[in-house]
N, C-alpha and C positions, 0 to 999 in steps of 0.2 A: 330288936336285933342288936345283937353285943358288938364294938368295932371287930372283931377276927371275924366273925360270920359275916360282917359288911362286906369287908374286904375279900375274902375267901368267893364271896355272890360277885364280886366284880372281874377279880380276877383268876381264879380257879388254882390258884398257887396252893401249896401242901399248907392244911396248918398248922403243922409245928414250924415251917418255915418263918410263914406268917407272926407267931406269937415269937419267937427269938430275934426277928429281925427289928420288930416293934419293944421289944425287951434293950436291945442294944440302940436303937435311937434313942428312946427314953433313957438311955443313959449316955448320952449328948455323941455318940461314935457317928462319925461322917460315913456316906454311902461309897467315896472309894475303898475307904478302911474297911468297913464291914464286906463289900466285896472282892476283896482280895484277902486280907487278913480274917477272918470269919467265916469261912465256908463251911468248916462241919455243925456251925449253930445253925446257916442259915439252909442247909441243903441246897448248896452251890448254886445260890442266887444270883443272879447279874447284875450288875449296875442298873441293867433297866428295870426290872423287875422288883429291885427294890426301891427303886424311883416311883413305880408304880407305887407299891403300899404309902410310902410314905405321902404319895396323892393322896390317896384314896382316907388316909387318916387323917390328912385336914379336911376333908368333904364329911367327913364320918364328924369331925369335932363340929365343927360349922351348923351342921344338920341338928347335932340336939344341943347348939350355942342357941341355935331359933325356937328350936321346941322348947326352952324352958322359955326365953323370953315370952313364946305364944303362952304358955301354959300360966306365968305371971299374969299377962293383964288380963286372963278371961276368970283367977283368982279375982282380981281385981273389980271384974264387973259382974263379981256373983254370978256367975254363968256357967262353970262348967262342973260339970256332972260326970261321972264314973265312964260311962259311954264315950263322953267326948274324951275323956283323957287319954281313954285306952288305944282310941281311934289314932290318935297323935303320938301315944308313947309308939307304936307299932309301922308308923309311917318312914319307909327307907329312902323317900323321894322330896325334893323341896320343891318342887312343883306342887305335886300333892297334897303337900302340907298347906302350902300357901292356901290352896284349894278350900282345905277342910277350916281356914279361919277364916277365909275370906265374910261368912256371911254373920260374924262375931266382929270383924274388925271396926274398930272407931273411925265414924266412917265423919269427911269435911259435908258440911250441907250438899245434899242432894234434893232433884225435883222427889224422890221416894220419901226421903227423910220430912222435907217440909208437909209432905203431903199425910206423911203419919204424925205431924204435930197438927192437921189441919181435922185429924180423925177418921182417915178414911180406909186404915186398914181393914175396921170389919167389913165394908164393902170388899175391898181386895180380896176379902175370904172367901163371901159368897159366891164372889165373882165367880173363885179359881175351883169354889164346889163340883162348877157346872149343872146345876140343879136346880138353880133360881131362875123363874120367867117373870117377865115385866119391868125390867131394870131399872127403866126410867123413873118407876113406883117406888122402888125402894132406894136408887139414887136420890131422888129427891129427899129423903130421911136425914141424908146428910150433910146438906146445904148449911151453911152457914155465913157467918161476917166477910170470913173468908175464903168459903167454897158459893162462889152467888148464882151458879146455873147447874143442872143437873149432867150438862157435858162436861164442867170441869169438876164436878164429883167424879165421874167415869175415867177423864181424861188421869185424876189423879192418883187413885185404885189401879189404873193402866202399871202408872208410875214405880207403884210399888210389887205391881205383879212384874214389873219388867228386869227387877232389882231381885228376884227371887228367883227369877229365871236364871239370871247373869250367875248365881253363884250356887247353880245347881252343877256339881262334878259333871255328870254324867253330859250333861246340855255341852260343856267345857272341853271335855274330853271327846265327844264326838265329831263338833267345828275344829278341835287340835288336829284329828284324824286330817278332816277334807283339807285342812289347810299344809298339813305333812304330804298330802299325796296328789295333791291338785293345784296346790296353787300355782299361780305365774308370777311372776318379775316384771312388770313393764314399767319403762320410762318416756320421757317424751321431754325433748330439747327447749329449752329457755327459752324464746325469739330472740330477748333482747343480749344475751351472751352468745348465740350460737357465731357470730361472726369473728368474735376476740379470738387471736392467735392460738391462746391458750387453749381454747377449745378444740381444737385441732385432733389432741392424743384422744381425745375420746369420742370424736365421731362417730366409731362406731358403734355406741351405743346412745345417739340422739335418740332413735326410735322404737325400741329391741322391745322386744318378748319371748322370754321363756319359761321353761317350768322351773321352778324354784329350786326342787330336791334335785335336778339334772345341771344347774347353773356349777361351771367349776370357781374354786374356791378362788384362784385369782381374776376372773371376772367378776365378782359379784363384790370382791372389794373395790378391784376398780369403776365399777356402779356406784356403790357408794360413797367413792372417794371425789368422783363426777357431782353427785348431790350435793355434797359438802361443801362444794365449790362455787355451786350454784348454777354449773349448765345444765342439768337435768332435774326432774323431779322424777322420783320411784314409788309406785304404788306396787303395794302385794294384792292379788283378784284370787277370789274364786265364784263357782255358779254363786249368789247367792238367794236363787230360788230354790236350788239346790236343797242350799243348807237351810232356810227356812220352813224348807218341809218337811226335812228330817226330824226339827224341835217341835214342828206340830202334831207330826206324828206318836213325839212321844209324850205330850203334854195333854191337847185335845180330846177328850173320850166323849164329845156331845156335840148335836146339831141345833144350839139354841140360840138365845142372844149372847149367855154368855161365850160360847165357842168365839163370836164374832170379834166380845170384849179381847179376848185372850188371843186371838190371830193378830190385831193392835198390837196387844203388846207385847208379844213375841216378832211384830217387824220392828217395833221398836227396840228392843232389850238387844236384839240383832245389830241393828245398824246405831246407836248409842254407846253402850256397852259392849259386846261381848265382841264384834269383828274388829273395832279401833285395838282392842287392847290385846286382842290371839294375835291378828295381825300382827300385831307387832313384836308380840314376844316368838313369835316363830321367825320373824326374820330374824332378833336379836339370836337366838337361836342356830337360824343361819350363817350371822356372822360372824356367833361364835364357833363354829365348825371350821368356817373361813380361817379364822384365826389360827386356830390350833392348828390345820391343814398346815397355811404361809411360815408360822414358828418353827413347826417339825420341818421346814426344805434349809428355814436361815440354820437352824440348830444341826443339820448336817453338812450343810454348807460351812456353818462356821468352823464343826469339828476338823472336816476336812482341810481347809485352811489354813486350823492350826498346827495340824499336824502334816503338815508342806517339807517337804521334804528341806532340809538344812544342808548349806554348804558347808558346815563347820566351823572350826577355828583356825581362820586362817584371814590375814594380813590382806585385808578391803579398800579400795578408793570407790567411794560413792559419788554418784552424781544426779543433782537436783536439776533436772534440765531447764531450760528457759531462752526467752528470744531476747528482748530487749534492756531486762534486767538481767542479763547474761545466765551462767551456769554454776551451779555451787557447787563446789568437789571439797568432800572433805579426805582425810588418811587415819583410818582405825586398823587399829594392833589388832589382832587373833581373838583379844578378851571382849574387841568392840569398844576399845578408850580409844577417844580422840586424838591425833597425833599432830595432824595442820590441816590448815581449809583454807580456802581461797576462790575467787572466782574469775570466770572465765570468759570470755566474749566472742565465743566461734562465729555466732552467727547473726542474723543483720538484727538495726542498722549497723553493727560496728565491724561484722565480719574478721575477728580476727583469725581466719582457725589456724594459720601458721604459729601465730602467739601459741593458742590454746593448744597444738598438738606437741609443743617442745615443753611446753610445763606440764602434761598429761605426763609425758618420756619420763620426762626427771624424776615425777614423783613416782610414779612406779619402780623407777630404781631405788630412789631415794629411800622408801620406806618397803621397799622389798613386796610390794601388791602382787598378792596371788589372784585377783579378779577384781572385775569391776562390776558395779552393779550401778543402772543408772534406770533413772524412775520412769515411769511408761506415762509420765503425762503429756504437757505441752512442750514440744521439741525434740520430745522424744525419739525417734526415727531421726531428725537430724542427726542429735549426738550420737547413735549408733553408729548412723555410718561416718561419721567421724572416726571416731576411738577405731573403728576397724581398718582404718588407714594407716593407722600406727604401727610400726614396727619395733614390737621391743626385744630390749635382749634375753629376754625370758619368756615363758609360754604363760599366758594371761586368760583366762577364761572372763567372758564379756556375758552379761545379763542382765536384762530387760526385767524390772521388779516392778509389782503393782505398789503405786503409794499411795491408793486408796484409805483414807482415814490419817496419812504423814503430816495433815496440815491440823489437823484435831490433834493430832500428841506433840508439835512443836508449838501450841501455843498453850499446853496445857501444864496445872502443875505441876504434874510430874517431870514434864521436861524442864521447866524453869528450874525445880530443886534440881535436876541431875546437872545441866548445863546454863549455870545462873549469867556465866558473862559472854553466853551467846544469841545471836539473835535466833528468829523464827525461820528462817532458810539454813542456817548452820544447824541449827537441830534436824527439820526436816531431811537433806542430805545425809543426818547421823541414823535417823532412823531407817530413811531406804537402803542405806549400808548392813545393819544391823538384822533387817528382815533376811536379806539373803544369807545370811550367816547364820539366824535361826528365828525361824518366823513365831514361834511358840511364844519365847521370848520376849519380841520385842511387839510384836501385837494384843498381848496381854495388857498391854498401857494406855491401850485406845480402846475407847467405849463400843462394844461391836456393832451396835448398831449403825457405826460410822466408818466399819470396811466394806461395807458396799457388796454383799454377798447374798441380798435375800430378794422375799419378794411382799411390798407393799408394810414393810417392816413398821413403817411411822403411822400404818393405820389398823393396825391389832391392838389387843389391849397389852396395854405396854406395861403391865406389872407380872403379867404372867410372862411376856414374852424374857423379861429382863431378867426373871428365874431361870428361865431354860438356857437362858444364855451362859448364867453365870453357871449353871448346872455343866453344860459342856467345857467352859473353860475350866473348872474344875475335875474333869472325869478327864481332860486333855495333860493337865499340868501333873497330875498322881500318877498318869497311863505313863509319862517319861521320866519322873523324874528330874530334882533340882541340885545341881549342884549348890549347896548350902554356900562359897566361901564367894560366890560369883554373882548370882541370886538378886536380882532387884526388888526393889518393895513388893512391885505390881506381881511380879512372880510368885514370890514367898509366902503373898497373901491367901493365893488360892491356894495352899499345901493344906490336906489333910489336917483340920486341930489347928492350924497358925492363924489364920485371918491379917488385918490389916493392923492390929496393937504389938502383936507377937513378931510379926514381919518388921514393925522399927526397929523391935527391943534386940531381934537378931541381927539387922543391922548397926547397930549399938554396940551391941557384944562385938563385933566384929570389929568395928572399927576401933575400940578401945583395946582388944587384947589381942587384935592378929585373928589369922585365920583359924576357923576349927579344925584341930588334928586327929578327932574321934568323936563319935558317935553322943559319948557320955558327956562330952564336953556345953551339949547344949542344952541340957539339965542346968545348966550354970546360968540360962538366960532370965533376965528377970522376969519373974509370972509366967514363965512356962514351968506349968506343975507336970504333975504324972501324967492326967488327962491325955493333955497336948504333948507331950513326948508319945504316949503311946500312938496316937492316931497322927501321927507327923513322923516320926523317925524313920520307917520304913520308907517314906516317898524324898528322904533329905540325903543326897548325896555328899559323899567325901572326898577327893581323886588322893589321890599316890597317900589315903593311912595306912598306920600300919596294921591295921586288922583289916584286907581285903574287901570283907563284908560290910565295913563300912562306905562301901561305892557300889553298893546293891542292891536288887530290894528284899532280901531277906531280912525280917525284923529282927533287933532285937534280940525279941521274947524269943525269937527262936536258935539265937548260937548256941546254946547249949545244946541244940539238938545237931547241928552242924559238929560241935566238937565233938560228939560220941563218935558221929561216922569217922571223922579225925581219926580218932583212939581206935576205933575196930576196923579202919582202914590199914592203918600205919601209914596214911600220906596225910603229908600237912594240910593246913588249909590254903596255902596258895600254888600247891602241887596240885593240891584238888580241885581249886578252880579251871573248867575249859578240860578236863581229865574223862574225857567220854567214856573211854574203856572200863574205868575205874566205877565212875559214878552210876552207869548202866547194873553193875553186876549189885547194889547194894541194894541188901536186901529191907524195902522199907516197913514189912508187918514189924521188924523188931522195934521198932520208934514211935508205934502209935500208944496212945496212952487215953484216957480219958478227954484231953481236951484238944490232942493233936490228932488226926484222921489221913486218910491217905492224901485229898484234895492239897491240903500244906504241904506234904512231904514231895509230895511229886510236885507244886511251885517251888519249892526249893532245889529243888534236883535242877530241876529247868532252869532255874535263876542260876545256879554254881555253872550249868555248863555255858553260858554265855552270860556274865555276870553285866548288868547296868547296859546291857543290848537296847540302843537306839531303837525301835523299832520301824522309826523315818527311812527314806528311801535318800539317797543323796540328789541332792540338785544335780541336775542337768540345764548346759547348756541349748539354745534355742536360737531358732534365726527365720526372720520372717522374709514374705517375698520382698525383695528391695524394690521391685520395682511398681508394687504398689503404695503409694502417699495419700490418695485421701480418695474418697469415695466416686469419686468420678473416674477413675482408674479401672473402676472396676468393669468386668463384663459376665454376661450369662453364660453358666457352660466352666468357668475358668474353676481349675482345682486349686486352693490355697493351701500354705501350713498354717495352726491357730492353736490358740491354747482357750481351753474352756475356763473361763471368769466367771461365770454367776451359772446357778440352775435352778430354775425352777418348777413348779409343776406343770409345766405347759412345754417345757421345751428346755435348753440349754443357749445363753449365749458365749458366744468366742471373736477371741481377739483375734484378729486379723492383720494386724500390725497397721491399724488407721484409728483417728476418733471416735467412729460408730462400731461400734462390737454388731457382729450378724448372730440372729436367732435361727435357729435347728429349733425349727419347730418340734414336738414328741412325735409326729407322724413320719419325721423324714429323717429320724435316728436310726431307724431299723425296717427294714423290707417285713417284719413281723407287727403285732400291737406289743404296744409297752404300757407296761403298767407303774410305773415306777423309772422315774428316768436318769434315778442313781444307780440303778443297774449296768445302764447302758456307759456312762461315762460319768467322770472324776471330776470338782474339780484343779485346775491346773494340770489338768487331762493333754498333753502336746495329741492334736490331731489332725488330720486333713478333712476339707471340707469343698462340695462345691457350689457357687454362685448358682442360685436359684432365679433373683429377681431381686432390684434396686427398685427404690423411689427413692430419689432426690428429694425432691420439695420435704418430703417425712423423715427424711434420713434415714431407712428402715431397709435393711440387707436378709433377705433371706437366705436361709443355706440350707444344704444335705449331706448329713457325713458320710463320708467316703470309705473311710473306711480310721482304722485307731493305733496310732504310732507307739509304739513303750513311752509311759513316761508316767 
């Protein structure tokens, strides 16, 4: 099978799609460019969809990267023949394949192996005839220096019938089946760990059983992440008289001695071979399901995230809360620069808040603060209802920011280059400032795996997960749009064609000749060729050039089609932008041509009538019950306001305005079944919720949404 029939069998996409979408990667074009800018090649493929292929093309390369290797060393050991090769060029599976070499592979000493240096295949043969009587008569043929009784001639014939069993497909393929569809999970508690604190989150799984394909993907990591630990041990079960009988069935055809020989070594080759090593690739299997499950909730979790809705550019006092090392407040301009910082001491031991609330005044005057943003960790809830004490002479919007992950980008380099002669709390404060101004932005800097938004993230495999990751912060960052003149590294890097070399060099340019005034202008950058201009330009924003289109995402490549509608309008181009009346009536068959199609023409349309449209929603202000402070507060029955913080596959948790976030289990989202529990709610979702059930000693809040506020 040819990679486009691979792909076409996997995922049922058109294949002209298929072969131009694969035609434009192989010529190095990123999947936001080709999904936005590409659509009459690709037949207006998606982002996900071309994400897909481009799976599916490294599994497709991987698969005959093995098949030549396999097909090398069985050159190698003069071994393969027209049959086997065909068998293998025609294999779509790496399973299978493994399968089909397994009984060729160069194999470390085994009791099979010794025992065919010992000479006792041609017995294994007769053996497995079923046709031989009197064994013992012609085992004894075989004895030797080092075969010295006629049971370990037998025992060793066993050995190598049990080795021939193991890498029989079909034998493989049938224990795959019972173990897909029957097996169970069970574990069973350490004695000598079961009492450590730690063991605690996972009690409930000391003694569990269940069916493997039924187990959800965040239990079964949390099982294993129990194992890992060392308070549990997990075994995978199925019948195995079951499955012992199934291989006799298909191997045994006699009632004789040898039947008896061959029931031996088919319990052996069973419990030796072939359940140590299904088992285990079915669980592996399993936890690769797991994984991918946990990655797809962070990878929408993340997305959503980042695109959190922005309070804009506008004049921020941040605050880094704290008790006894008091409170960091810094003052950032509209652009997010630094203007003063200072710290605070509202609350104990040194209780200043009368201090702390006339140098809050000031500096809100002082540098003209249109909100405050102060971090949701420790002290959180103090300083709020602080600052809400204040009276200033202007109207101040007050918000409560996650700064989940703030302690990872103020110690990190990127922080030290941006802010070399500040410390680790003067940064952090910069950054909780900076989120609420625009979370895109400045969460882009921190490693996601350290905002706190998934589930069981640190126990998937972390090389696919780190792809999907960057995969979303890329399909986030091209979805808005960067202003080229503002643009931090961490930004820049993820655009379309720029990466991390090109995003200095633009900052370079920048700093060396001022800001960019057009589009053309960063053609000027060093080593950004044609390449990278074409698949970067579109997603590089301009504000106030003087060709409009340069603060939009129409390419480019395509003003000249913008300037004809210009010409056979007779309105200009910044009459024409936001020009609904106008742009509605123009007629787009006159514009299409060979390599432009209606899909472009109607993005352009759309882009001119709201040109470089945020798609973010604007922050909203929030306000939790005040009169809840920490979990003892709370009671059964009581309705709260919250805002949804993490979601998982099992449920949703929300802030509540205490330390412990309460879980909305998936059953108590909706009076209906939910299948999906990004359907139901967002995150950063503002919602109400109510008090299900507390435990203290666990710290574990239950809730049930009430119902779901705008936000």
């Amino acid at each position: 099978m040819q990679l486009i029939q691979f792909i076409q069998s996997k995922t049922s996409l058109p294949v002209k799609g298929i072969e131009n979408t694969i035609q434009l990667i192989n010529e190095d074009c990123t999947i936001p460019f080709i999904s936005r800018y590409r659509k009459e090649r690709t037949g207006n493929l998606d982002e996900v969809q071309i994400g897909d292929i481009v799976e599916y093309k490294t599994q497709f390369e991987e698969l005959e990267k093995r098949k030549k290797s396999i097909l090398k060393s069985l050159v190698e050991q003069v071994i393969l023949t027209e049959e086997l090769k065909q068998k293998i060029l025609i294999t779509n599976d790496l399973t299978t394949l493994e399968d089909i070499y397994l009984p060729y592979k160069k194999k470390r000493k085994t009791k099979a192996e010794t025992a065919r240096k010992n000479g006792l295949e041609p017995l294994a043969k007769i053996i497995m005839s079923q046709r031989a009587n009197d064994l013992e008569h012609i085992a004894a043929k075989y004895m030797n220096d080092e075969v010295i009784s006629v049971e370990k001639a037998l025992e060793g014939a066993r050995f190598i019938i049990a080795e021939w069993i193991n890498e029989r497909t079909d034998i493989r393929n049938n224990i795959r089946y019972q173990l897909e569809r029957f097996a169970t999970i069970n574990t069973k508690v350490v004695k000598a760990k079961q009492e450590e604190e730690k063991s605690q989150k996972y009690r409930d799984y000391f003694n569990w059983s269940e069916s493997l394909n039924r187990c959800p993907s965040h239990r079964l990591l949390a099982i294993l992440r129990a194992e890992k630990e060392g308070f549990i041990r997990v075994k995978i079960e199925i019948d195995h008289d079951r499955a012992t009988s199934k291989m006799e069935d298909r191997i045994i055809r006699s009632n004789n001695e040898c039947a008896t020989q061959i029931e031996m070594a088919i319990q052996d080759a069973y419990k030796r071979l072939l359940f140590p090593s299904l088992s285990n690739e079915t669980l592996h299997l399993a936890k690769g399901k797991a994984d991918d499950s946990a990655i797809l909730v962070f990878a929408k979790n993340l997305k959503q995230l980042l695109l959190g809705a922005p309070l804009g550019e506008k004049n921020v006092l941040a605050i880094d809360p704290g008790f006894r090392t008091g409170c960091k407040v810094v003052c950032l301009n509209a652009q997010g620069g630094l203007e003063y910082n200072e710290t605070i001491y509202p609350h104990a031991p040194q209780n200043d808040s009368i201090g702390a609330i006339r140098k809050i005044n000031s500096l809100v005057d002082a540098y003209k603060i249109e909100a405050i943003a102060i971090g949701n960790g420790t002290a959180s809830r103090e300083t709020e209802r602080l600052i809400k004490k204040i009276r200033f002479n202007h109207d101040v919007e007050v918000f409560v920011v996650s700064e989940a992950g703030a302690s990872i980008y103020s110690a990190s380099k990127i922080a030290r280059d941006e802010f070399p002669n500040y410390d680790v709390t003067v940064r952090g404060a910069i950054s909780i400032g900076r989120r609420l101004a625009d979370p895109l932005a400045e969460l882009v800097k921190i490693d996601a795996k350290s905002i706190g938004v998934g589930q069981y993230q640190h126990d998937v495999d972390q090389s696919k997960l780190q792809r999907s990751l960057d995969s979303v912060v890329e399909s986030c960052v091209n979805l808005i749009g960067v202003n080229i003149n503002t643009a931090s590294r961490s930004l820049l890097s993820y655009v379309s064609g720029i990466g991390s070399k090109l995003a200095d060099n633009i900052i370079t340019f920048r700093n060396e000749n001022g800001a960019f005034t057009n589009r053309n202008e960063i053609k000027k950058v060093a080593r950004l060729g044609a390449k990278a201009f074409e698949q970067g330009a579109g997603f590089l924003r301009i504000k106030s050039a003087k060709n409009p289109l340069d603060d939009s995402a129409v390419h480019p490549e395509s003003y000249a089609i913008v300037n004809e509608m210009v010409k056979d309008t007779g309105v200009k181009v910044i009459d024409l932008i936001g020009n609904g009346a106008v742009l509605q009536k123009i007629d787009l068959q006159k514009y299409i041509t060979n390599t432009v199609g209606l899909p472009t023409l109607q993005d352009i349309i759309k882009e001119l009538e709201k040109p470089g449209l945020d798609p973010r929603k604007k922050a909203k202000v929030f306000t939790f019950n005040q009169n809840i402070k920490t979990i003892n507060d709370l009671r059964e029955e009581q309705l709260l306001p919250g805002i949804i913080n993490n979601i998982t596959n099992f449920g949703c948790f929300v802030d509540i305005g205490i330390k412990e976030s309460g879980l909305v289990h998936v059953s108590n989202l909706s009076d209906k079944f939910v299948s999906d529990v990004n359907e139901i709610v967002n995150l950063h979702q503002q919602v109400i919720v109510k008090v299900l059930s507390i435990d203290i000693p666990r710290k574990r809040i239950q809730l049930k949404l009430h119902n779901k506020k705008q936000g």
